[in-house]
DRENMIMAR-166911 format. One record per residue: residue number from 1; residue in three letters; chain; x, y, z of N, C-alpha, C in turn. Coordinates in steps of 0.02 Angstrom, whole numbers. Example, Ala and Ser with C-alpha at 12.3 -4.5 7.8 and 13.67 -1.06 7.14 Angstrom:
// residues 2
<1; "ala"; "A"; <660; -284; 390>; <615; -225; 390>; <660; -165; 390>>
<2; "ser"; "A"; <642; -112; 354>; <684; -53; 357>; <645; 2; 394>>
// end
This chain:
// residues 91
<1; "unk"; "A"; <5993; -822; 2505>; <5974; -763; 2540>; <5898; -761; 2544>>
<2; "unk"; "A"; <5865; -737; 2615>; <5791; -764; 2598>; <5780; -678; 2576>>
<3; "unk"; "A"; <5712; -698; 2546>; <5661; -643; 2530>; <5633; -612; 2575>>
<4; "unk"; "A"; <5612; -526; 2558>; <5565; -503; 2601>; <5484; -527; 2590>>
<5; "unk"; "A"; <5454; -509; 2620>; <5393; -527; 2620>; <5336; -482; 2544>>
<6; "unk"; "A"; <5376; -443; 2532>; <5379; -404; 2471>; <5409; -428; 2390>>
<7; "unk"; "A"; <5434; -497; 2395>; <5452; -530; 2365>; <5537; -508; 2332>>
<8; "unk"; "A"; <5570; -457; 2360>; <5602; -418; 2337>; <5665; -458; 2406>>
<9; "unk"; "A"; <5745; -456; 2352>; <5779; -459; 2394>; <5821; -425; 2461>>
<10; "unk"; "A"; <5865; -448; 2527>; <5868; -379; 2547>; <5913; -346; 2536>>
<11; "unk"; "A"; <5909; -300; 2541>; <5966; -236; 2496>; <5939; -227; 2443>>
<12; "unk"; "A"; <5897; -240; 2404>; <5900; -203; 2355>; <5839; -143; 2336>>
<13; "unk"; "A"; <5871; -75; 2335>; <5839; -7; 2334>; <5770; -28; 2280>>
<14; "unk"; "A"; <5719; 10; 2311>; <5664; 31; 2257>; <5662; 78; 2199>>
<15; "unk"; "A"; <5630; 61; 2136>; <5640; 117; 2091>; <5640; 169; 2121>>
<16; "unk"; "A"; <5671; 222; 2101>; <5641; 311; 2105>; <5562; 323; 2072>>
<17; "unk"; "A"; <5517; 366; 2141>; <5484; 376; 2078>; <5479; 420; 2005>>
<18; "unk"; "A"; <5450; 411; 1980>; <5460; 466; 1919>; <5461; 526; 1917>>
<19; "unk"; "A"; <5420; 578; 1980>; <5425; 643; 1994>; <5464; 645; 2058>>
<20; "unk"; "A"; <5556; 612; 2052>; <5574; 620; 2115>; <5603; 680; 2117>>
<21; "unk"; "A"; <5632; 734; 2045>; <5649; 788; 2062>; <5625; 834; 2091>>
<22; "unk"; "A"; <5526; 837; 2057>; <5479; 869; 2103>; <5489; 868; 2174>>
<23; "unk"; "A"; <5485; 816; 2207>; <5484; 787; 2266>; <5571; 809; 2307>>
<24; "unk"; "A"; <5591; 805; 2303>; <5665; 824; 2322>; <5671; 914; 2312>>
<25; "unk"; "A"; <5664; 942; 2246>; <5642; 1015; 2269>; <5580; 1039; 2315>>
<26; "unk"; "A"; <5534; 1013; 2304>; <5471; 1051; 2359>; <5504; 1017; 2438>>
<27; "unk"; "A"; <5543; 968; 2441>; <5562; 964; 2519>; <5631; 1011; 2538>>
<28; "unk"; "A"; <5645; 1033; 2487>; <5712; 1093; 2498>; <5689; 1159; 2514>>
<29; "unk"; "A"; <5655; 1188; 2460>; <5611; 1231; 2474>; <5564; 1225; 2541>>
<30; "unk"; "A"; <5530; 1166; 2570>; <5504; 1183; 2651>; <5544; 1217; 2688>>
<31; "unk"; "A"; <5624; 1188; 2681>; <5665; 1200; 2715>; <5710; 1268; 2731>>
<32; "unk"; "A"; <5696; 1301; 2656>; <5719; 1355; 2646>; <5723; 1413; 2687>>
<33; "unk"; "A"; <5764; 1460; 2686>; <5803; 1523; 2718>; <5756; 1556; 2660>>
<34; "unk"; "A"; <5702; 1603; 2683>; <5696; 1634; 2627>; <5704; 1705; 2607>>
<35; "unk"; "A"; <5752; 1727; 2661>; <5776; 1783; 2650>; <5853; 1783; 2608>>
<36; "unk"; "A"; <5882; 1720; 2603>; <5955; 1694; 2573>; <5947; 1640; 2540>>
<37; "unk"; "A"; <5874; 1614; 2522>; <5863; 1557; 2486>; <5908; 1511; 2491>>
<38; "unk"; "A"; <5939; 1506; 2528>; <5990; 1452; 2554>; <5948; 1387; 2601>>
<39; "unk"; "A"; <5979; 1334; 2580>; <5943; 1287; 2634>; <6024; 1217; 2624>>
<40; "unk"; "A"; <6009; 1196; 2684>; <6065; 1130; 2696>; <6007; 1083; 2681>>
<41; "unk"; "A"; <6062; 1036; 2629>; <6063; 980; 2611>; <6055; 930; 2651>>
<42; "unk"; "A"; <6002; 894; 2678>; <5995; 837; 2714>; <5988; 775; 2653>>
<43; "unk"; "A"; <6014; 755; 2632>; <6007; 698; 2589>; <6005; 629; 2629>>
<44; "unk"; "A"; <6001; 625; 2678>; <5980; 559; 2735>; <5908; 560; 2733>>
<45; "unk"; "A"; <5887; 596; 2753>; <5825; 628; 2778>; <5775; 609; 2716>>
<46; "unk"; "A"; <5786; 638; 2676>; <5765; 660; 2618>; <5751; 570; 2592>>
<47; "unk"; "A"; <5796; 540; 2575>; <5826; 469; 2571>; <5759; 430; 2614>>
<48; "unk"; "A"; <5768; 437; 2670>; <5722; 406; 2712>; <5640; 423; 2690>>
<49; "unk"; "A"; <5641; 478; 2684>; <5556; 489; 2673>; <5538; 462; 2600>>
<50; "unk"; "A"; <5568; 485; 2549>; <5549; 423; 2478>; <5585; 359; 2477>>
<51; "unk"; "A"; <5607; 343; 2520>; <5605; 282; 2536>; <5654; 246; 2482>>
<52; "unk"; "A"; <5717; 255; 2472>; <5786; 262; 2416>; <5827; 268; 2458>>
<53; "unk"; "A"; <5877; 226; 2392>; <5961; 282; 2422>; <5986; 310; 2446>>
<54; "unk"; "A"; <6039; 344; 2468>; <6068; 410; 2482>; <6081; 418; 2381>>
<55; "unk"; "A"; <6124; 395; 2378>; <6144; 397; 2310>; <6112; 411; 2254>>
<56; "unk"; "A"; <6040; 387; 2248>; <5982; 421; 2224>; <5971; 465; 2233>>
<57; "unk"; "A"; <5973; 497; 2282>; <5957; 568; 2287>; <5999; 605; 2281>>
<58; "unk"; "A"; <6082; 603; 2269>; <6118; 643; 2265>; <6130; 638; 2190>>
<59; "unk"; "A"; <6101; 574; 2133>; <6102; 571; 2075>; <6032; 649; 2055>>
<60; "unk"; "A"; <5983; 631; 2112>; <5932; 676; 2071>; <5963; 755; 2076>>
<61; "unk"; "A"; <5987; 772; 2127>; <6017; 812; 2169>; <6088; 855; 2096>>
<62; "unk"; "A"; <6101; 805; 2067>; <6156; 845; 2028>; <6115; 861; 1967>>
<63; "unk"; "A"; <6082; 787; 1953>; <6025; 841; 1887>; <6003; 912; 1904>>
<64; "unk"; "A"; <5965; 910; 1959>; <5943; 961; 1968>; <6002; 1036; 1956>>
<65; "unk"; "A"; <6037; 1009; 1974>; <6105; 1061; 1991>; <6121; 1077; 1899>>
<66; "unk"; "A"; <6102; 1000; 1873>; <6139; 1027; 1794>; <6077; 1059; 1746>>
<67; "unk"; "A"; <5989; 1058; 1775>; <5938; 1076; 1734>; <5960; 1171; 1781>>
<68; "unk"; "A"; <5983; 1173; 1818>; <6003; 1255; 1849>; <5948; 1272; 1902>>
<69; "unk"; "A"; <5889; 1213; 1918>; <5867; 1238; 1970>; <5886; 1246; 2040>>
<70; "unk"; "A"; <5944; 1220; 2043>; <6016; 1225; 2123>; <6073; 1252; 2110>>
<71; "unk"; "A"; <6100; 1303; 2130>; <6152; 1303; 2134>; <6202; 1282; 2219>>
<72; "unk"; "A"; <6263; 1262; 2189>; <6306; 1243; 2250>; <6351; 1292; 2285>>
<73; "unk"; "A"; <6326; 1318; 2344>; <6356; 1361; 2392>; <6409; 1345; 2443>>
<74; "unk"; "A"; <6463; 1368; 2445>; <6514; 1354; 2501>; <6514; 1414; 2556>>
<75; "unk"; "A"; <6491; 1407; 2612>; <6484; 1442; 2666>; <6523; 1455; 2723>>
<76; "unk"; "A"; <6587; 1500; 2722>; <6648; 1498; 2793>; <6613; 1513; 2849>>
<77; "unk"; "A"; <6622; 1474; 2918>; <6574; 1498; 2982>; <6619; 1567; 2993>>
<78; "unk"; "A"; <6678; 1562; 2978>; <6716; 1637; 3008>; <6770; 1637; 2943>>
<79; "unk"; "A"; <6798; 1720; 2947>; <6839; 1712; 2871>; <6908; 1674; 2893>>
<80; "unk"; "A"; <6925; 1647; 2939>; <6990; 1613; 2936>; <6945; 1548; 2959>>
<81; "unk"; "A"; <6908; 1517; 2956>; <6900; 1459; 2940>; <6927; 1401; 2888>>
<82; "unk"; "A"; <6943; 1345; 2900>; <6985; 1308; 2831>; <6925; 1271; 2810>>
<83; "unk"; "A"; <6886; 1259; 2846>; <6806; 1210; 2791>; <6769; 1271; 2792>>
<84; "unk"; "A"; <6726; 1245; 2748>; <6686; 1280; 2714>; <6593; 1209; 2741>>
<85; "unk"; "A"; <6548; 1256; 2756>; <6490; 1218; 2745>; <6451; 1214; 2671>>
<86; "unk"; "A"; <6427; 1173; 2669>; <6394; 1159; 2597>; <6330; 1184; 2598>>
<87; "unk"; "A"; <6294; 1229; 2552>; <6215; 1240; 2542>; <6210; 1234; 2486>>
<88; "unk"; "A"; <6139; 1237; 2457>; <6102; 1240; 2403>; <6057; 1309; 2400>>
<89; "unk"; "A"; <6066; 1354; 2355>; <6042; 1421; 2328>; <5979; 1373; 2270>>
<90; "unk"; "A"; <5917; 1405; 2312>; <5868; 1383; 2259>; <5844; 1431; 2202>>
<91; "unk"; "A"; <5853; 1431; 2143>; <5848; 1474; 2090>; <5775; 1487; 2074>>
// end
C-alpha cells in the first residue's frame, strides 16, 4: 500500500488532539439555540474541521455526555410523529 506524502498510511485517522472536548463544545455552543440551548449534532462537520473520525467525535461526544456537560434530547416534529429528532441540551 503506498504512503502519503506525510509518511502516514492511507486510512489511517490522526491522533485527537488533546483539547478535543474543548473544541467540540465551543463548536456546539456557536451553534446553539440560545433561547432552548438546544443545538443539532453535526458530527460530520465537526469530524471534518479537526480533521478525525466520525467515531472520534462521537467517542468525545459521549464523554462529554458522561462528565454532564450534554445532555441527550429527543425532539417529536408533531405529537403523533413515530421518530423523534436528536439534540444536545448544553448544560
Amino acid at each position: 500500500m503506498p504512503y502519503k506524502p506525510t509518511g502516514r498510511p492511507n486510512g489511517r485517522p490522526p491522533k485527537l488532539p488533546p483539547n478535543a472536548g474543548e473544541l467540540v463544545l465551543k463548536d456546539l455552543e456557536s451553534r446553539m439555540d440560545p433561547s432552548t440551548r438546544l443545538v443539532s449534532p453535526q458530527l460530520s462537520k465537526i469530524a471534518r474541521l479537526l480533521n478525525v473520525s466520525r467515531s472520534s467525535i462521537k467517542r468525545v461526544v459521549k464523554m462529554l455526555r458522561d462528565d454532564g456537560a450534554l445532555e441527550l434530547v429527543c425532539v417529536k416534529k408533531t405529537p403523533t410523529a413515530m421518530m423523534s429528532d436528536v439534540y444536545y441540551r448544553i448544560k
